[in-house]
N, C-alpha and C positions, 0 to 999 in steps of 0.2 A: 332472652333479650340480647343484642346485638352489641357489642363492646362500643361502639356510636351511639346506640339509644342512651346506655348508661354513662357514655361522658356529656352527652346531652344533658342527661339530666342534673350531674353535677354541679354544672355552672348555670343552670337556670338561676335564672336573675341578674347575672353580670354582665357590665356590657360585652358586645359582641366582640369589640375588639382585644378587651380583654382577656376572654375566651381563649379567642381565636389563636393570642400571644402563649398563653398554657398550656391549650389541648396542643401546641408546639414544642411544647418542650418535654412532654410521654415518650418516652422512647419507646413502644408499641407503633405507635401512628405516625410522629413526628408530624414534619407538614404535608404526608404524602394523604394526614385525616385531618388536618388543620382546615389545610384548604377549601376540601372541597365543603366541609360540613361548615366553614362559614361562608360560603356562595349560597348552598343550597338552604341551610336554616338558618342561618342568623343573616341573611341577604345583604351580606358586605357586598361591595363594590368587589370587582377582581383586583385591580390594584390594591385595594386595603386590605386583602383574606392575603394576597403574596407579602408585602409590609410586613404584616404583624404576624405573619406564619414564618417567615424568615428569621426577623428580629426572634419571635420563641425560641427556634431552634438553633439557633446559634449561641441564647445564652446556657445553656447546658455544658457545649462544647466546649467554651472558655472552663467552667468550674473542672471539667475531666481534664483538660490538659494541664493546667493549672496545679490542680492536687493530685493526679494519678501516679506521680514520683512519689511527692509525700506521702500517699499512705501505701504505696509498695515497702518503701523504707519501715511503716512503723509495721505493717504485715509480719514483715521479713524481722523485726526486733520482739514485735509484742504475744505474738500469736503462738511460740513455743516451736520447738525443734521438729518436730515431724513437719507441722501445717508449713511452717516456713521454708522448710525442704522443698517442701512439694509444689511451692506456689512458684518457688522459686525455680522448677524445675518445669513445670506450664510454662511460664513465661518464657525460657530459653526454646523450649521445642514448638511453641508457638512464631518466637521468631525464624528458626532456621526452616520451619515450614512453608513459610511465605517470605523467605529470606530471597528468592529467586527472581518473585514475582517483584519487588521491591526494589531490586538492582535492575530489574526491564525496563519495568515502568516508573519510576518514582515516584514522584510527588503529583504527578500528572496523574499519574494510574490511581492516585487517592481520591484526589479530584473526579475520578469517573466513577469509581465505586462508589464516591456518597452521594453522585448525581444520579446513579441509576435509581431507579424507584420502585424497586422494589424490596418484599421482606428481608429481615437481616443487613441490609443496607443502608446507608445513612449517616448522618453527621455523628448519633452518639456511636457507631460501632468504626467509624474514620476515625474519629477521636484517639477510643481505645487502642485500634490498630497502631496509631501515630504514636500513642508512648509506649507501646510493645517494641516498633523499631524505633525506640530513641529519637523520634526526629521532637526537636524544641519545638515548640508552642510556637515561639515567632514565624519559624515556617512554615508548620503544617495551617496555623491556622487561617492562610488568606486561600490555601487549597480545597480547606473545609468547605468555608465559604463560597468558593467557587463552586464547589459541588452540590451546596448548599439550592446556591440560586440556578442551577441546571433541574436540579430535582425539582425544584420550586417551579419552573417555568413550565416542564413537564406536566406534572401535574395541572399546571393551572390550564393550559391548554387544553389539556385531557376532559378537565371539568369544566370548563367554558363549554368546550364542545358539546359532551354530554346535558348539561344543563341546557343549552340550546336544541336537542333533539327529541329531550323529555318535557 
């Protein structure tokens, strides 16, 4: 069974827009399966599968940036001497990895990464990115967004299209 069948069937029963706000916030799918799976089965409106597939996926983002400091911090206090080393030792060779890419592009280049739509991409791994290189929540997250609603628009074209050819 299809990782769609089975979130299909999860929310069987709820409404559609409901759904549609949920199966948005899986960081597997995000809205790039929100979308199209409330066009195609639960026959939203396009405008309302984008709405409520955005609205999903942006509430996640807020919680990661949000708490992704505080529980580095308790990581880094509670988790014992080696784990904390080590986490803390990702996280710096994570930064200086894509330390490069980050002084090119900025905040912009966030912006395209969570708008491209494809695997590993997306608002919750922007998120992450964005407290990796220290940028605050107040400014990564209207970039998120941005990227957010690129992805979103994508998609929805994408599956406008195809729903019109099937």
């Amino acid at each position: 069974m299809f990782i769609a069948d089975y979130l299909l069937q999860l929310f069987i029963g709820w409404p559609p827009e409901l759904a549609t706000f949920f199966l948005a916030m899986i960081p597997i799918g995000e809205l790039r399966l929100a979308i199209p799976v409330s066009i195609a089965a639960y026959h939203l409106a396009p405008w309302e599968a984008f709405v409520w597939s955005v609205a999903g996926n942006m509430v996640p983002v807020a919680f990661i940036l949000f708490f992704a400091e505080r529980f580095n911090k308790w990581v880094e206090k509670n988790s014992g001497f080696l784990f904390g080393k080590a986490w803390v030792r990702y996280l710096r060779r994570a930064q200086e990895k894509f330390a490069k890419d980050y002084e090119k592009y900025g905040l912009i280049g966030l912006a395209i990464f969570v708008g491209i739509p494809l695997p590993l991409t997306g608002a919750f791994t922007g998120a992450l990115a964005a407290f990796v290189f220290g940028i605050p929540m107040r400014k990564a997250m209207p970039y998120i967004f941005a990227g957010v609603i690129m992805a979103g628009l994508i998609t929805l074209f994408l599956t406008v299209g195809a729903v019109k050819v099937f």
